[in-house]
Predicted model as a PDB file, atoms N, CA, C, CB and O in Angstrom, pLDDT in the B-factor column:
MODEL        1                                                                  
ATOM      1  N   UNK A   1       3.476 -83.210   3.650  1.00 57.00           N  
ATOM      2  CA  UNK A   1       4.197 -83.485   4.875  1.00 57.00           C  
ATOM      3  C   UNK A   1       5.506 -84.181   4.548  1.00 57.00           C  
ATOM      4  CB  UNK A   1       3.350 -84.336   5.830  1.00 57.00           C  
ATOM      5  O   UNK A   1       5.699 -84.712   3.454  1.00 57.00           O  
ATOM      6  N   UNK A   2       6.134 -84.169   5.237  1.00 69.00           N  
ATOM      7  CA  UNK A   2       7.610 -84.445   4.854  1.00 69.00           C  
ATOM      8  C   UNK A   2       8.424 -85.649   6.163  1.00 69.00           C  
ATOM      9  CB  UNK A   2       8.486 -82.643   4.832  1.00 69.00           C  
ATOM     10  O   UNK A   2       9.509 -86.230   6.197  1.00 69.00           O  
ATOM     11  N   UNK A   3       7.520 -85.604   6.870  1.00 76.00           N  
ATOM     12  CA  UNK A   3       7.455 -86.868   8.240  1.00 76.00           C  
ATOM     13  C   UNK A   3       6.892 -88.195   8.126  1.00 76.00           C  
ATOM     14  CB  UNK A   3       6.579 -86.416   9.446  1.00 76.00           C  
ATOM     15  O   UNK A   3       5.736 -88.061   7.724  1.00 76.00           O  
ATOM     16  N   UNK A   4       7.177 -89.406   8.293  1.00 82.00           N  
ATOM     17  CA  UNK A   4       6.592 -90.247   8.565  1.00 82.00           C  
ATOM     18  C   UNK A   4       6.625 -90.341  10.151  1.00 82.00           C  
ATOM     19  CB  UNK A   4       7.005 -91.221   7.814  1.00 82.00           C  
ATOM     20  O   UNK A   4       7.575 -90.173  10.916  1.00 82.00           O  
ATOM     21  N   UNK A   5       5.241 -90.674  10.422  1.00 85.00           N  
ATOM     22  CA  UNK A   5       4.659 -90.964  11.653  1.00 85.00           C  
ATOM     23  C   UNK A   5       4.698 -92.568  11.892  1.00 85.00           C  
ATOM     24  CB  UNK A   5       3.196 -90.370  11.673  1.00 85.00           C  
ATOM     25  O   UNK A   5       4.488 -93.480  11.091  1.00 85.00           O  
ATOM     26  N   UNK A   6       5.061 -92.602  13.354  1.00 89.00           N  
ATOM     27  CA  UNK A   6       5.099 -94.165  14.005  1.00 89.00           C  
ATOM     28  C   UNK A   6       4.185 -94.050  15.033  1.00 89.00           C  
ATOM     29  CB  UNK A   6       6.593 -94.746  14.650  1.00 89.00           C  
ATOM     30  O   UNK A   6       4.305 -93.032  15.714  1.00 89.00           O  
ATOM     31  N   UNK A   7       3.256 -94.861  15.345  1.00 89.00           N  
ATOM     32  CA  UNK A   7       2.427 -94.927  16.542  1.00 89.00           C  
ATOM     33  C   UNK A   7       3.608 -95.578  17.569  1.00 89.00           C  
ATOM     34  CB  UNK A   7       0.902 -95.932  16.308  1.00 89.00           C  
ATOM     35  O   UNK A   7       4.287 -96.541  17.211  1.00 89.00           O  
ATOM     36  N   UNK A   8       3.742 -95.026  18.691  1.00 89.00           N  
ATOM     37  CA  UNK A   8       4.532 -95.794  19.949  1.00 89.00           C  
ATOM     38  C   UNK A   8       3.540 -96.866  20.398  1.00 89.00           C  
ATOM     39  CB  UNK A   8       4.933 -94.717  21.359  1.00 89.00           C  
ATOM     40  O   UNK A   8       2.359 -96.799  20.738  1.00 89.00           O  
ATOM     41  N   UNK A   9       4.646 -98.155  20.257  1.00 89.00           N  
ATOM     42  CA  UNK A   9       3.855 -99.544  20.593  1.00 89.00           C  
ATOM     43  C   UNK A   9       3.418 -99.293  22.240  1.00 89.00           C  
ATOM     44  CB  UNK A   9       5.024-101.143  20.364  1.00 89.00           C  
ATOM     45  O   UNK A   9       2.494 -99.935  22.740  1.00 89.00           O  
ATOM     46  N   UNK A  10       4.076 -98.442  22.885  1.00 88.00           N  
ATOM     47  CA  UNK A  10       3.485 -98.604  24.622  1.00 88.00           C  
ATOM     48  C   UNK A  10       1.813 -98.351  24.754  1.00 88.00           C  
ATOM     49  CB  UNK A  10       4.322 -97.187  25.783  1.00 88.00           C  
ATOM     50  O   UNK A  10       0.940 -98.929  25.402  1.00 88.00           O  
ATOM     51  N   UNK A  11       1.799 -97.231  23.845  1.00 88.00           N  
ATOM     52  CA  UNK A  11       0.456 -96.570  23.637  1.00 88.00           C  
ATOM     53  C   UNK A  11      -0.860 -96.951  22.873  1.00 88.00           C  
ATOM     54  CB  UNK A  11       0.746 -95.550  23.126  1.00 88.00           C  
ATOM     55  O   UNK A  11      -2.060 -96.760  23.071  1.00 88.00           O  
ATOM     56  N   UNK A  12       0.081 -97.727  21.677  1.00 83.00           N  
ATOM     57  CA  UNK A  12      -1.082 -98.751  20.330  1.00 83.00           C  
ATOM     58  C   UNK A  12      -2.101 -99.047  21.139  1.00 83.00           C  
ATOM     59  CB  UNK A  12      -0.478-100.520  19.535  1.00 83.00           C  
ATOM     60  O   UNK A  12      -3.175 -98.448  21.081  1.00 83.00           O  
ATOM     61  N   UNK A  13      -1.826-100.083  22.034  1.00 86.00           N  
ATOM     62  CA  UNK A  13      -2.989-100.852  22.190  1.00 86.00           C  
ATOM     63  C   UNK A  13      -2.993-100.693  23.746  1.00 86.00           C  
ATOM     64  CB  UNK A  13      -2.935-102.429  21.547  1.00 86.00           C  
ATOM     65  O   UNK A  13      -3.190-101.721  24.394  1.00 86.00           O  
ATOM     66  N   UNK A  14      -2.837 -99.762  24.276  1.00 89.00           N  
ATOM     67  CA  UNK A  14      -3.364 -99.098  26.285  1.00 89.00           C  
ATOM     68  C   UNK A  14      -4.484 -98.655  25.829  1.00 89.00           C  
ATOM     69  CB  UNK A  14      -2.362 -97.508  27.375  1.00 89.00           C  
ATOM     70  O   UNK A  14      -4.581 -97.804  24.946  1.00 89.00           O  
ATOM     71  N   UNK A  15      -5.694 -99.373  26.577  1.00 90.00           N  
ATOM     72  CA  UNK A  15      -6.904 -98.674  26.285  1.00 90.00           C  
ATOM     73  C   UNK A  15      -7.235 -97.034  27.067  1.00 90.00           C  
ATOM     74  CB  UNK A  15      -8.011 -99.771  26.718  1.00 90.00           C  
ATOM     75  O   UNK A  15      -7.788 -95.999  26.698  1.00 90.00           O  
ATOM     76  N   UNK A  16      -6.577 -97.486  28.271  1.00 94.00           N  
ATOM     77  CA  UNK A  16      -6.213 -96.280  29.070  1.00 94.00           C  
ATOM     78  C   UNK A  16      -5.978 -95.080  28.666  1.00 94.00           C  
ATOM     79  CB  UNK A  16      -5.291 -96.439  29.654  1.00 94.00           C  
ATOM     80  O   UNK A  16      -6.502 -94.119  29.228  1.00 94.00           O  
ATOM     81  N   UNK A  17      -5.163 -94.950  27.639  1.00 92.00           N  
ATOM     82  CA  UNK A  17      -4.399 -93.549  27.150  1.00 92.00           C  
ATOM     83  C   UNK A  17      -5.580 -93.152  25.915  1.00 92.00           C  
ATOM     84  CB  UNK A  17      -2.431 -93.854  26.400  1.00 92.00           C  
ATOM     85  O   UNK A  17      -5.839 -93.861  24.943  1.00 92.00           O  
ATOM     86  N   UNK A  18      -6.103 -92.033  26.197  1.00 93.00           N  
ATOM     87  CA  UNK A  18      -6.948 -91.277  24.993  1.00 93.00           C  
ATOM     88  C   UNK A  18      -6.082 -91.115  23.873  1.00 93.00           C  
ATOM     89  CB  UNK A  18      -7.515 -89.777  25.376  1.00 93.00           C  
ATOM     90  O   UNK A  18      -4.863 -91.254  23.975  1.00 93.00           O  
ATOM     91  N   UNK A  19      -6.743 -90.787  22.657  1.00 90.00           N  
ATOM     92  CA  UNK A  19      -6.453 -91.421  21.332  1.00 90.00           C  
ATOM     93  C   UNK A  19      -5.822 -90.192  21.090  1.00 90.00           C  
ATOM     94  CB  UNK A  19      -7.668 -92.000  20.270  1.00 90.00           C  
ATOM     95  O   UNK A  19      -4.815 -90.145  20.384  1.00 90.00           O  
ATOM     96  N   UNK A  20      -6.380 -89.051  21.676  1.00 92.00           N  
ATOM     97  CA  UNK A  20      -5.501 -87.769  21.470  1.00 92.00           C  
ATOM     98  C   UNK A  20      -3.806 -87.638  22.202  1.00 92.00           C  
ATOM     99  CB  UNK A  20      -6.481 -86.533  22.157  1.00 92.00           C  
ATOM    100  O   UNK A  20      -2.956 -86.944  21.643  1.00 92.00           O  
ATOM    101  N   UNK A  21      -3.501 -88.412  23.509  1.00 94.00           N  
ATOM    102  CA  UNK A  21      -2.635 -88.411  24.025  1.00 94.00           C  
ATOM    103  C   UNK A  21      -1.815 -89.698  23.861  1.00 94.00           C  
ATOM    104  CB  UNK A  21      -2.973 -88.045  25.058  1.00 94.00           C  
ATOM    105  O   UNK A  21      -1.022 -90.020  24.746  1.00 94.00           O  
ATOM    106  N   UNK A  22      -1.990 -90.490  22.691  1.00 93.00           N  
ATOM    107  CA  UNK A  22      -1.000 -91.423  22.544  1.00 93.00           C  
ATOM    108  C   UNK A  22       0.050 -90.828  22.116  1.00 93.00           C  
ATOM    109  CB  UNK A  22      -1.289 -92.433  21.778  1.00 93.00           C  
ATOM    110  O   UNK A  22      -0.242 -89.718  21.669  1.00 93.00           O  
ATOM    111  N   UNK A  23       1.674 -91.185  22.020  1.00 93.00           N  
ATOM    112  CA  UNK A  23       2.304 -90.801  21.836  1.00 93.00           C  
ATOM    113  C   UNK A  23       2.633 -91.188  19.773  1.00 93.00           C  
ATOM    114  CB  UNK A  23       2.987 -91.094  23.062  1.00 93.00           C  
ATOM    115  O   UNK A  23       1.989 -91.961  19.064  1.00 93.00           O  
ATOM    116  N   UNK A  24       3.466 -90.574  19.497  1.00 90.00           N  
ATOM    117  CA  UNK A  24       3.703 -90.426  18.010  1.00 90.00           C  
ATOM    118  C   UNK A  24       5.439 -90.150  17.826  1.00 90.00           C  
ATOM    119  CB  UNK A  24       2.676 -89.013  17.375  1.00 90.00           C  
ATOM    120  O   UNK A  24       6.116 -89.227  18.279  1.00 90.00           O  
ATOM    121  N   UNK A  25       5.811 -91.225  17.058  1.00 89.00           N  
ATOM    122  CA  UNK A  25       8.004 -90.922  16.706  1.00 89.00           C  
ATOM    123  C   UNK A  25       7.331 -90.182  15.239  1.00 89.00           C  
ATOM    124  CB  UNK A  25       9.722 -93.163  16.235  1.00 89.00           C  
ATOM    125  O   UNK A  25       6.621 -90.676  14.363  1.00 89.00           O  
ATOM    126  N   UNK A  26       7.773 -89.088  15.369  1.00 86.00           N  
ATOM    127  CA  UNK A  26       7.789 -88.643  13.847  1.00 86.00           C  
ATOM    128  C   UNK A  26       9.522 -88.996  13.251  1.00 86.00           C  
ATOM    129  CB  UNK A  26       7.328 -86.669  13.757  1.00 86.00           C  
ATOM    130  O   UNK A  26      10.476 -89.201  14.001  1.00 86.00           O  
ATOM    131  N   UNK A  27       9.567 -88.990  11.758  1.00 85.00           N  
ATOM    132  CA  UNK A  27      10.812 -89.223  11.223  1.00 85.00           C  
ATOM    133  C   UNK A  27      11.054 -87.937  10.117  1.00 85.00           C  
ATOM    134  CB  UNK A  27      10.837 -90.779  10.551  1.00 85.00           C  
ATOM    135  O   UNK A  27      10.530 -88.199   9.034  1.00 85.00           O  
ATOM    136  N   UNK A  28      11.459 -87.143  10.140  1.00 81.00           N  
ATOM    137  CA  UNK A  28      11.930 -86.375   8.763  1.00 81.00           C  
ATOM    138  C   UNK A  28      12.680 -86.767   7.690  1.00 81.00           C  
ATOM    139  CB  UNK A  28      12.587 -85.419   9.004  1.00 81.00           C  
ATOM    140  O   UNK A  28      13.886 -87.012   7.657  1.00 81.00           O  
ATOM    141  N   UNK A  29      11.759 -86.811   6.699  1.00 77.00           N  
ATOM    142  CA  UNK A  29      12.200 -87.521   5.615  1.00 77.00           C  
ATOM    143  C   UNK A  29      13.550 -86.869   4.971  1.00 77.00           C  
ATOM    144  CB  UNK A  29      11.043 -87.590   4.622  1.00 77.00           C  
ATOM    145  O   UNK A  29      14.444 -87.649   4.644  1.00 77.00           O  
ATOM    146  N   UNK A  30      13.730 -85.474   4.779  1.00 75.00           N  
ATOM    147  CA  UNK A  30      14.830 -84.871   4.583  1.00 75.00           C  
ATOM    148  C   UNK A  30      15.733 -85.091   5.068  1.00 75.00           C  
ATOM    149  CB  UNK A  30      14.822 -83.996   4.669  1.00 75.00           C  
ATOM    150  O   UNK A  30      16.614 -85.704   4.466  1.00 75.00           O  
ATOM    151  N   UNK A  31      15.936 -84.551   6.768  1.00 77.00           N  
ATOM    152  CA  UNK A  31      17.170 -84.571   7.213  1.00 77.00           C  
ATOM    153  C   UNK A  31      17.415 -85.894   8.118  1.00 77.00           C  
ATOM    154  CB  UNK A  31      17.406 -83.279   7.925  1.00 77.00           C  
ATOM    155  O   UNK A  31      18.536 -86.296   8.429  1.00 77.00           O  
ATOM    156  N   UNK A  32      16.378 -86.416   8.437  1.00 78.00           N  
ATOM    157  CA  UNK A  32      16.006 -87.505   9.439  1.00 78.00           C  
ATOM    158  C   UNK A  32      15.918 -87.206  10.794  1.00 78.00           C  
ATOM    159  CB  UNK A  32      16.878 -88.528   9.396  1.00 78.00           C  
ATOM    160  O   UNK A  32      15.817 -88.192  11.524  1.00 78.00           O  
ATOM    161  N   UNK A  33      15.927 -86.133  11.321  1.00 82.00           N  
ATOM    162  CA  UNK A  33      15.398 -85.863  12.521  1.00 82.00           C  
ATOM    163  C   UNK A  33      14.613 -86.835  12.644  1.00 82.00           C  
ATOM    164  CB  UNK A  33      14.821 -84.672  12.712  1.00 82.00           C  
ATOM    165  O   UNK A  33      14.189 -87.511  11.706  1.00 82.00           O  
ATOM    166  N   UNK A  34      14.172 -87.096  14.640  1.00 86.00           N  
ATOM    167  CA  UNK A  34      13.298 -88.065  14.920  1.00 86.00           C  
ATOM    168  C   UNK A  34      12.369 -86.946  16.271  1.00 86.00           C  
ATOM    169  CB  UNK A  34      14.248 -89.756  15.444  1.00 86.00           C  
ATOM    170  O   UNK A  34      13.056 -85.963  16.546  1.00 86.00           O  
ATOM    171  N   UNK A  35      11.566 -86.981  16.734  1.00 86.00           N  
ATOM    172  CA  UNK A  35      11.155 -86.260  17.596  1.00 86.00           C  
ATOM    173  C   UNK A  35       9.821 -87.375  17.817  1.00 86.00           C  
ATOM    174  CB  UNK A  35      10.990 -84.631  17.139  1.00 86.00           C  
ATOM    175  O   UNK A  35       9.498 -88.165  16.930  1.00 86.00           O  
ATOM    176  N   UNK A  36       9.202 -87.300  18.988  1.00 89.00           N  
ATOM    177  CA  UNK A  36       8.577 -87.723  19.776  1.00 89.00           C  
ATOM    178  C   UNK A  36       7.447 -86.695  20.087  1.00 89.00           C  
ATOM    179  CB  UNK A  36       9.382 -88.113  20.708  1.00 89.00           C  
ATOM    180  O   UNK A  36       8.017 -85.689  20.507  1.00 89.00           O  
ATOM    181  N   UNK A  37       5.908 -86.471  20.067  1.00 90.00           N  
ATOM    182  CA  UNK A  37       4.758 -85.920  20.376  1.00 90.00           C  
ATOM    183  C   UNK A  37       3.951 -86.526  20.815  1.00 90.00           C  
ATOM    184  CB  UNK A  37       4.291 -85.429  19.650  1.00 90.00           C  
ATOM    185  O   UNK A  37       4.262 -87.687  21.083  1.00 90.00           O  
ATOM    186  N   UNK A  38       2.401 -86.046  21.144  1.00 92.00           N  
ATOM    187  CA  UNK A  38       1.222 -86.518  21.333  1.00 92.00           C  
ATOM    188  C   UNK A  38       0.824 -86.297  20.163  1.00 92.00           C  
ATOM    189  CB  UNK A  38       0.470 -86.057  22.335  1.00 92.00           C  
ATOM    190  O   UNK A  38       1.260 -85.417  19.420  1.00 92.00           O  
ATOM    191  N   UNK A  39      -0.433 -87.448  19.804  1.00 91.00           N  
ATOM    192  CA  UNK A  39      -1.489 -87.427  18.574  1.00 91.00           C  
ATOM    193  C   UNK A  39      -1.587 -85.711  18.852  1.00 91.00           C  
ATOM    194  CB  UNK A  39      -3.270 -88.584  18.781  1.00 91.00           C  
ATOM    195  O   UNK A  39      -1.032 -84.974  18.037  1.00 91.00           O  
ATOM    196  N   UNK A  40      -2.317 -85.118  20.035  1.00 92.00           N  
ATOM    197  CA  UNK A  40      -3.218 -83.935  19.701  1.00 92.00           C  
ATOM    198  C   UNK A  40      -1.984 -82.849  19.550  1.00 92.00           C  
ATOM    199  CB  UNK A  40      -4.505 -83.529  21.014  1.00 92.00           C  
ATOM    200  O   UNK A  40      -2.448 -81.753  19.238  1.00 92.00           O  
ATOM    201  N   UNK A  41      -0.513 -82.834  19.683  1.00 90.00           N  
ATOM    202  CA  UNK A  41       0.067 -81.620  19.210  1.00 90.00           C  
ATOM    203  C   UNK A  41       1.153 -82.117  17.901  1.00 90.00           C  
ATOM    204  CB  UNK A  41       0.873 -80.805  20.585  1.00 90.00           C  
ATOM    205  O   UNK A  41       2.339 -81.789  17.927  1.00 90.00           O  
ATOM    206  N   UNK A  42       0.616 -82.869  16.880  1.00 86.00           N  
ATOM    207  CA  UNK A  42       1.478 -82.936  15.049  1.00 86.00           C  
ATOM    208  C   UNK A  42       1.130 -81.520  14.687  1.00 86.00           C  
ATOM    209  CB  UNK A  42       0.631 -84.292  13.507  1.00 86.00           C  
ATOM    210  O   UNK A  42       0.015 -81.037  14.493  1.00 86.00           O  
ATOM    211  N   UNK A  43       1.897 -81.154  14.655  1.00 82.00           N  
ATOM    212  CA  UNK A  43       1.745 -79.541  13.392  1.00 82.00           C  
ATOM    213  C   UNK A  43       1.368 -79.922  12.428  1.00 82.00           C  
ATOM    214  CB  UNK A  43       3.049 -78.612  12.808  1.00 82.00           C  
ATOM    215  O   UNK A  43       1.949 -80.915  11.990  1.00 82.00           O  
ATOM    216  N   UNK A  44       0.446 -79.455  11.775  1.00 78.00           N  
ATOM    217  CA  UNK A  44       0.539 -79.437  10.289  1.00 78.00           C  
ATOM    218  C   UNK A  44       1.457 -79.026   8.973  1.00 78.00           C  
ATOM    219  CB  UNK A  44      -0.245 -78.925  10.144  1.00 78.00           C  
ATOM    220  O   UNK A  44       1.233 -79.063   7.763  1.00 78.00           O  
ATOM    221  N   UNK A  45       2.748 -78.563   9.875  1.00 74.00           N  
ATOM    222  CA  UNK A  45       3.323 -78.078   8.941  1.00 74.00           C  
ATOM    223  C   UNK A  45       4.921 -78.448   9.949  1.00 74.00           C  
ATOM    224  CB  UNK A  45       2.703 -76.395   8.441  1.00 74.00           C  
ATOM    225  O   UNK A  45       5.058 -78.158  11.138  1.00 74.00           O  
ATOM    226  N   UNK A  46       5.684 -78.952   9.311  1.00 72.00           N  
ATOM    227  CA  UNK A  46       7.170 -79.092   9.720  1.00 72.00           C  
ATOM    228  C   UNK A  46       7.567 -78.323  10.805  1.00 72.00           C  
ATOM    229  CB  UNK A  46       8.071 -78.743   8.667  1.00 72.00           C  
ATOM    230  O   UNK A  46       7.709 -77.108  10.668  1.00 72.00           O  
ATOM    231  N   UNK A  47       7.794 -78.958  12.023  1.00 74.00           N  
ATOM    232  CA  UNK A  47       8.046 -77.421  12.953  1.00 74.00           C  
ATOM    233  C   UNK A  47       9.768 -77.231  13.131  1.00 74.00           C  
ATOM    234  CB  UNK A  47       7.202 -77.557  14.900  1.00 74.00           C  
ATOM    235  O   UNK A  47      10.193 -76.721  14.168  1.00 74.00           O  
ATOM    236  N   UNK A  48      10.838 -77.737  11.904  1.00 72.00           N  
ATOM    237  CA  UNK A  48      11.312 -77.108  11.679  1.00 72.00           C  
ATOM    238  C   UNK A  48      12.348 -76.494  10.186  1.00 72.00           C  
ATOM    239  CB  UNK A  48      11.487 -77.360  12.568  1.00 72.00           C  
ATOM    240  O   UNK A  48      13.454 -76.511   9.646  1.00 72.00           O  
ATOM    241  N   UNK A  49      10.756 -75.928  10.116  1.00 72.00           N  
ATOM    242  CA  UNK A  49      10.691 -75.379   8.569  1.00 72.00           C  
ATOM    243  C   UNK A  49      11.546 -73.965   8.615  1.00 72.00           C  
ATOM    244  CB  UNK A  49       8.903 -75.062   7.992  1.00 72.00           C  
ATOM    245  O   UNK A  49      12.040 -73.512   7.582  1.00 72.00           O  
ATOM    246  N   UNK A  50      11.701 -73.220  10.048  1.00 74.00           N  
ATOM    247  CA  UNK A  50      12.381 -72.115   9.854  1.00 74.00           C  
ATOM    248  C   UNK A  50      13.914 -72.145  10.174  1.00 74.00           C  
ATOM    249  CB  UNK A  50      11.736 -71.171  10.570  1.00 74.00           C  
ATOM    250  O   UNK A  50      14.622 -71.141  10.243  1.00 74.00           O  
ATOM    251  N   UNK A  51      14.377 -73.594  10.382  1.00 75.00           N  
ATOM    252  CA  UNK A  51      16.198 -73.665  10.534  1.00 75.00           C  
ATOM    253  C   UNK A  51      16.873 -75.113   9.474  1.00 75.00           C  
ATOM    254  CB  UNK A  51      16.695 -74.106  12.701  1.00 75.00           C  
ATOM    255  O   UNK A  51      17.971 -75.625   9.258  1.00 75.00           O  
ATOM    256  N   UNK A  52      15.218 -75.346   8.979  1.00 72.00           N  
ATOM    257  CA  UNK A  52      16.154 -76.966   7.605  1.00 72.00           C  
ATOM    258  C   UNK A  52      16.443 -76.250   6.878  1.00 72.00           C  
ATOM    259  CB  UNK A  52      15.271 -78.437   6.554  1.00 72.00           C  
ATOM    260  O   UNK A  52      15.750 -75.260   6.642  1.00 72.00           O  
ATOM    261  N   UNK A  53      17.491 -76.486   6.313  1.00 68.00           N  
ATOM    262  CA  UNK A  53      18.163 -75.994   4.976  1.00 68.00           C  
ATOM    263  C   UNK A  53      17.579 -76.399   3.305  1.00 68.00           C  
ATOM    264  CB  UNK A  53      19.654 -76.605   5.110  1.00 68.00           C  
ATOM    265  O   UNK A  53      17.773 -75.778   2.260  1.00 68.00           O  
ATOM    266  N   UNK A  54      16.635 -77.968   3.600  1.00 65.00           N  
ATOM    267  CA  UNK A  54      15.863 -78.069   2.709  1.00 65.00           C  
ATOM    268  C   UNK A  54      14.603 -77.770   2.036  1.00 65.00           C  
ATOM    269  CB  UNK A  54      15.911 -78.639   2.776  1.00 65.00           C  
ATOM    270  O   UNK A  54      14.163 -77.911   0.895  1.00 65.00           O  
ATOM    271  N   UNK A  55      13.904 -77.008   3.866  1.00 60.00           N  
ATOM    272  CA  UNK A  55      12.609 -77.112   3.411  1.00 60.00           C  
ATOM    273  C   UNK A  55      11.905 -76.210   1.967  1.00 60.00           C  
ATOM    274  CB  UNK A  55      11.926 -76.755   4.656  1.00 60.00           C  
ATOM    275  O   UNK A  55      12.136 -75.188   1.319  1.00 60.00           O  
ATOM    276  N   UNK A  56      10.873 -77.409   1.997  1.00 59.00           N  
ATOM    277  CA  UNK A  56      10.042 -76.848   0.752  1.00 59.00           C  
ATOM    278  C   UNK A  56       8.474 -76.628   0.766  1.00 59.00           C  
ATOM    279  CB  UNK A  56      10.254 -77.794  -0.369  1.00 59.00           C  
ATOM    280  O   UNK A  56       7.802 -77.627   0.511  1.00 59.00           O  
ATOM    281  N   UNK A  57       7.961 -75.717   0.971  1.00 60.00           N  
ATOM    282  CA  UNK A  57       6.557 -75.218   1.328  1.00 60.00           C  
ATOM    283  C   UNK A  57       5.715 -76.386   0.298  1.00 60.00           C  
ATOM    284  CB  UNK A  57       6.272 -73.285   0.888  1.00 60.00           C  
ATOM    285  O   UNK A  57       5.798 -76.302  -0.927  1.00 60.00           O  
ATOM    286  N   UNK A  58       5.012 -77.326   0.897  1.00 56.00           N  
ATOM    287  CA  UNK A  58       3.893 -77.830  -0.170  1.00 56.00           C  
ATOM    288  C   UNK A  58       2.775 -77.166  -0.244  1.00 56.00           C  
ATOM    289  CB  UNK A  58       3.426 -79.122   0.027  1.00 56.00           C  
ATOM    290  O   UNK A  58       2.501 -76.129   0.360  1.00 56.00           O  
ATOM    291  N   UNK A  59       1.878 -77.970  -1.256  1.00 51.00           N  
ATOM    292  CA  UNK A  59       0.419 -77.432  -1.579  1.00 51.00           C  
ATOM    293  C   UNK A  59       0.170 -75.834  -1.686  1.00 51.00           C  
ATOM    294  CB  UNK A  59      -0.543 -77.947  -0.424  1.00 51.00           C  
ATOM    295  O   UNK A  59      -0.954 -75.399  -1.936  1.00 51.00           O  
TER     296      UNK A  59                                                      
ENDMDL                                                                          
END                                                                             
C-alpha cells in the first residue's frame, strides 16, 4: 500500500458510528494526495493507480 491511513478524530471515539462507517484521511505517499472514505470502502489497491505517474504494482 502506498497510503497512510488517519482515523478521523470526530469518529475515534463516537460510540454511535459503526466501526465500518467511521471515517478514514488517507495520505499518498507518492504524490500526497489526501482523500477522505469510510473504514468499509479502502480499496485494496490505490484507486489512483490508473492516472499516477508513479505507480508501482506491489506483491
Amino acid at each position: 500500500m502506498y497510503w497512510r491511513q488517519q482515523a478521523n478524530l470526530d469518529d475515534a471515539y463516537d460510540m454511535s458510528v459503526k466501526k465500518e462507517d467511521k471515517r478514514v484521511t488517507c495520505t499518498c505517499f507518492v504524490e500526497g494526495d489526501m482523500w477522505s472514505m469510510k473504514m468499509k470502502e479502502i480499496p485494496s489497491d490505490c484507486p489512483n493507480r490508473r492516472s499516477c505517474r508513479y505507480y508501482i504494482k506491489s506483491g
